[in-house]
C-alpha positions in Angstrom: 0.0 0.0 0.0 2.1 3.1 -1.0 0.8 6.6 1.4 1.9 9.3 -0.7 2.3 12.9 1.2 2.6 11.5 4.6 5.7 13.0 4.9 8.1 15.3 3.6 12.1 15.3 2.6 13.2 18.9 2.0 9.8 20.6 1.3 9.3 17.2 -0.9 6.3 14.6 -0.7 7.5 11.0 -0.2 5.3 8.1 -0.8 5.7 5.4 2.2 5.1 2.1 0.9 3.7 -0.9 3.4 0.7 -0.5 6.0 0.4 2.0 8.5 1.2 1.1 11.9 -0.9 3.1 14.7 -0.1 3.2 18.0 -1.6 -0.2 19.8 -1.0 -2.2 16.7 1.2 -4.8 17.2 4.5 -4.4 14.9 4.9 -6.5 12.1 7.8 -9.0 12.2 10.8 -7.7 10.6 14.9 -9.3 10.5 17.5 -6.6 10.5 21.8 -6.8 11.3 23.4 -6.1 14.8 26.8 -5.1 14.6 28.3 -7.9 13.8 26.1 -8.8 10.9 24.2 -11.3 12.8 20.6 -11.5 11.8 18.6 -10.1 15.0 14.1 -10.5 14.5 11.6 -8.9 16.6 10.8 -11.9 18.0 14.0 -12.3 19.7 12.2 -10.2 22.2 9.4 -11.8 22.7 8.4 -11.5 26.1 10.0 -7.6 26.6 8.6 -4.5 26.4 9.7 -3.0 23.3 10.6 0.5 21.9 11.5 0.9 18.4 12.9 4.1 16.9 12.8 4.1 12.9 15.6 6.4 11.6 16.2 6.5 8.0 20.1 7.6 8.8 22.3 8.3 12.1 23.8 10.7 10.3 21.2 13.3 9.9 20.6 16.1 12.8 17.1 14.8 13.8 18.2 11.3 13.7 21.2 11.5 15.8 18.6 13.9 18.3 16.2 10.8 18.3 18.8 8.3 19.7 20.8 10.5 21.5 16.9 11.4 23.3 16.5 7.4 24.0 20.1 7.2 25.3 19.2 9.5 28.1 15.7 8.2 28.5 16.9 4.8 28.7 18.7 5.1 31.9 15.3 5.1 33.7 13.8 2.5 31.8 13.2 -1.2 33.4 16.2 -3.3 32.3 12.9 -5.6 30.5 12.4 -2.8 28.1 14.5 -2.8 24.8 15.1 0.2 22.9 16.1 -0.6 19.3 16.7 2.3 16.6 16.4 0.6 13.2 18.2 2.5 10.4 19.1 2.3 7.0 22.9 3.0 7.4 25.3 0.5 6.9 27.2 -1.4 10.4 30.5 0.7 10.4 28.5 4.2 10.3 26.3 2.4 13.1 29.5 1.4 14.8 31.0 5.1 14.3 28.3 7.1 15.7 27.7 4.5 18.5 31.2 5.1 19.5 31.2 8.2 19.0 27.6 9.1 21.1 28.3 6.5 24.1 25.2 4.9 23.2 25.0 1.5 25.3 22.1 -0.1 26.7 20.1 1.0 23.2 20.7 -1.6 20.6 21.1 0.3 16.4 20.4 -1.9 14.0 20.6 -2.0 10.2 17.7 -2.1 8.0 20.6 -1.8 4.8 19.8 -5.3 3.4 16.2 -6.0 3.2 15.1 -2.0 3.2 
């Protein structure tokens, strides 16, 4: 299903494609790449409370704002809860900015292969 208008990429319409997700839905299954290029699925946390952040790249001001956010906000979060940020940059930028922000207990993962 592609949603065109939704959003916006320098004054620019972009047309989402796949089915809206609203908040109580339960998330689709999805496989992305830790890392260390091991395959890591959304049910490889069944049974925790999850947060996912989408962010198409780490290396965009608002992006690095939205995990740098859950970096702070996970500190007070039970140690059930996983926060995953799911991007489309490949593992060594990941790696870099990971490094780089001190970002721990949140686990960024690569959405590179499958899109």
């Amino acid at each position: 299903m592609d949603r065109v208008g939704i959003i916006t990429m320098r004054e620019k319409p972009l047309t989402l494609v796949g089915t809206d997700v609203k908040e109580g839905d339960r998330a689709p299954g999805f496989t992305v790449l830790d890392g260390n290029l091991a395959e890591v699925r959304l049910e490889d946390f069944k049974g925790k409370m999850k947060v996912i952040s989408v962010t198409p790249s780490l290396d965009t001001p608002v992006c690095d704002l939205q995990l740098r956010r859950f970096k702070h906000e996970d500190a007070s979060l039970p140690h059930d809860v996983e926060v995953l940020n799911i991007s489309m940059d490949i593992l060594f930028a990941i790696s870099r900015f990971c490094t780089a922000a001190e970002i721990e207990r949140a686990r960024a993962l690569s959405d590179h292969r499958d899109a």
